[in-house]
C-alpha positions in Angstrom: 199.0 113.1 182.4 199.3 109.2 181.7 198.5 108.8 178.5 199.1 105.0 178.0 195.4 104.3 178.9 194.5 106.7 175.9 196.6 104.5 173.1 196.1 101.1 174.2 198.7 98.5 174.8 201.6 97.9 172.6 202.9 101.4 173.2 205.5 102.5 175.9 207.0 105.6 176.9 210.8 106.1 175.8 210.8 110.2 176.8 209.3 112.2 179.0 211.1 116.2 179.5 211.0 119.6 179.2 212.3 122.1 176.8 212.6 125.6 178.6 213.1 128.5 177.6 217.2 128.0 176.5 216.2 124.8 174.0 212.8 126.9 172.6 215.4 129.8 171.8 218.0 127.0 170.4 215.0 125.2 168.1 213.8 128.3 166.4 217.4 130.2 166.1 219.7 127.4 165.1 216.9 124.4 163.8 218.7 121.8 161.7 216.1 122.6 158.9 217.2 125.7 157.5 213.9 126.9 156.1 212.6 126.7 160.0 215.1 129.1 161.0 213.7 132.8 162.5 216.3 135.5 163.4 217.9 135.5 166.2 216.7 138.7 167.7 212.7 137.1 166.4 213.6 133.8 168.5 215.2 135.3 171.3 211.7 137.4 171.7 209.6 134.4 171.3 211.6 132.1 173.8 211.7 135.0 176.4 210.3 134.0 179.5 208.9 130.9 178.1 206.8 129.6 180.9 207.9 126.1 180.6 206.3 123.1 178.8 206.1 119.7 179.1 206.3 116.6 176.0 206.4 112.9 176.2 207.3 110.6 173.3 205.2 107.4 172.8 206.4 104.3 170.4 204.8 101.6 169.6 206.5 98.2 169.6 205.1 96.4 166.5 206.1 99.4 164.5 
């Protein structure tokens, strides 16, 4: 999906990737914040055959 015609000019890309079902396991087991943590065994059910996903990360220049 191209989103640039949605915001407008001024913004550009800078990422466009996948987690997976590794990096969802990683982020909810082993986030940085510690009150975002879940257990292990909680995570490791959630990220189980995680079907893929897909993000991209917008900035804007004048910002």
């Amino acid at each position: 999906m191209d989103l640039t015609s949605y915001l407008g000019q001024g913004w550009r890309q800078v990422e466009d990737n996948r987690l997976g079902e590794w990096t969802t396991f990683l982020l909810l087991a082993y986030s940085a914040d510690l009150s975002a943590q879940i257990d292990i065994e909680v995570a490791e059910q959630a990220a189980a055959g995680w079907g893929g996903d897909h993000y991209q990360v917008f900035v804007e220049d004048d910002s």
